[in-house]
N, C-alpha and C positions, 0 to 999 in steps of 0.2 A: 495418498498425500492430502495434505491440509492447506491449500493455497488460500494468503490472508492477503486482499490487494487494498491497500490504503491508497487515499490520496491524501496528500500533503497536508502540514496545517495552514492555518490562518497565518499568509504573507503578508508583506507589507506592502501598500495598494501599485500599481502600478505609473501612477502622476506622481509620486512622492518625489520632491528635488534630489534625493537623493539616488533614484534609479536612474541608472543609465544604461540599462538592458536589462530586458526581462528574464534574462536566467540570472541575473545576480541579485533580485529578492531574497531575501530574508526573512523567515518566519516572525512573525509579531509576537510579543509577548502572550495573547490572548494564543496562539497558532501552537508555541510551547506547550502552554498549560494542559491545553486538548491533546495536544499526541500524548502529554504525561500523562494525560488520565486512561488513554486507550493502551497504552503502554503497562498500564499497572491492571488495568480489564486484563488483557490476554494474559499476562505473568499467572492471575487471580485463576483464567482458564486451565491454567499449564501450557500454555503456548510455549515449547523447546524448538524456535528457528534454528536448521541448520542452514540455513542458507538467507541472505536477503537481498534481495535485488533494486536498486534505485537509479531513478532518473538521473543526471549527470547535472541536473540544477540545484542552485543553489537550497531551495527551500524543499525539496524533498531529498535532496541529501544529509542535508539536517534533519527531517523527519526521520530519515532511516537511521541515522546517527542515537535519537533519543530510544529506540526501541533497540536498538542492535545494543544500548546500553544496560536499559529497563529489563532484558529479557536474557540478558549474560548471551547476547548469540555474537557469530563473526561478525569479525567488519562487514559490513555494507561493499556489495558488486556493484560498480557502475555498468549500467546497460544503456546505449544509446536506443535501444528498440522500445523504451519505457519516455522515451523525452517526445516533445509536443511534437507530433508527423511520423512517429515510430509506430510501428503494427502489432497485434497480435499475435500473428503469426512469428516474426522476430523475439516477442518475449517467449515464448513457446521454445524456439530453438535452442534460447540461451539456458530455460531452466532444464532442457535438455539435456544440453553440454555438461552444467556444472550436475550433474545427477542427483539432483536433490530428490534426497526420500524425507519423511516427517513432513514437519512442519517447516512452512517456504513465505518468508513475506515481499509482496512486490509493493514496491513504493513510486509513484508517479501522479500524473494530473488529470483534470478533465480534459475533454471526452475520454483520452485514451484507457484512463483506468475503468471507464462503465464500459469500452469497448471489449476491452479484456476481458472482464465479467462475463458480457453477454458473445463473445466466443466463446468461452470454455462452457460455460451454462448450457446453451443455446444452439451453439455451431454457427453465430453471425454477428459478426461485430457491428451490424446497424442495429442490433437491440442494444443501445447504451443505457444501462443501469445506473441512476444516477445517483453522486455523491456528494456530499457535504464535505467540510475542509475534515480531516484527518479521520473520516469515516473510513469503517472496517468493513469489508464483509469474509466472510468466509465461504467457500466451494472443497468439494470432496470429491476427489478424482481416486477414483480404483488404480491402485498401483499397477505401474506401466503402462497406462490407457491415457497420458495425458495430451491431450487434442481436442482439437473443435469440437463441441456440443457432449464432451464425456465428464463434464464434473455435475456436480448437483449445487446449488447456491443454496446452503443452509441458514445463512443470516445475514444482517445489514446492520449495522450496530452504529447510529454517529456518536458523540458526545458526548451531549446531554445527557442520551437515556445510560449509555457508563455510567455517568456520574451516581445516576439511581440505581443502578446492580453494583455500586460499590461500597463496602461499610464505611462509614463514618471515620475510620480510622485509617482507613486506605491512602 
């Protein structure tokens, strides 16, 4: 398996008059552009999601929304084990459940998505891996080994450097 765990793009800040609870942020136009660019990175990869898993907030259920689109895969799962106090262990269960083989994207926030990381990596969710708004990385777990410290963390990709592994006409 191919586990891609994003965290969300660039929201809109949290003092804005217009929030009145932090899970009803909204991705910023700058937050867009960046999932579309990683969006069109992984397509570029062949990234074929069968599966994606997202936080139950507003601003990474949009992110998962731009890639579930970008990348022809299913709708978007909500997982409450991916939202801010949710555990590794929980998103572990769920991508269990839904038996994802290939390629699997999890979409959520800080800390929890460098916790996740550094579970599957590592076997300890106190090693948090940290991320940038709509940063990717990738981990490579041996089929049917996926648990605490069995994947390999093969890359950390934010942005920006997409922007530069991507042609010009991308």
């Amino acid at each position: 398996m191919h586990l891609y765990i994003v965290r969300h793009g660039d929201a809109i800040d949290p003092n804005h008059p217009s929030v009145t609870h932090d899970e009803m942020r909204e991705l910023t136009q700058k937050g867009r552009n960046e999932v579309g660019t990683m969006a069109r990175l992984l397509a570029r990869l062949g990234v074929t999601p069968t599966l994606i898993l997202t936080s139950p907030l507003v601003r990474a259920r949009h992110t998962a929304g731009i890639l579930s689109e970008n990348l022809e895969a299913p709708a978007p799962i909500v997982s409450d084990h991916i939202a801010p106090g949710g555990s590794p262990t929980g998103v572990l269960h769920d991508l269990v459940l839904h038996e994802a083989p290939g390629d699997v994207i999890v979409v959520g926030h800080m800390p929890g998505v460098g916790a996740l990381a550094g579970y599957v990596a590592w076997g300890d969710p106190f090693i948090i891996v940290p991320f940038r708004t709509a940063e990717v990385c990738r981990i490579d777990v041996p089929a049917g080994q996926l648990g605490p410290g069995m994947g390999e963390l093969r890359w950390l990709i934010p942005p920006r450097i997409a922007e530069k592994l991507l042609p010009a006409d991308a």
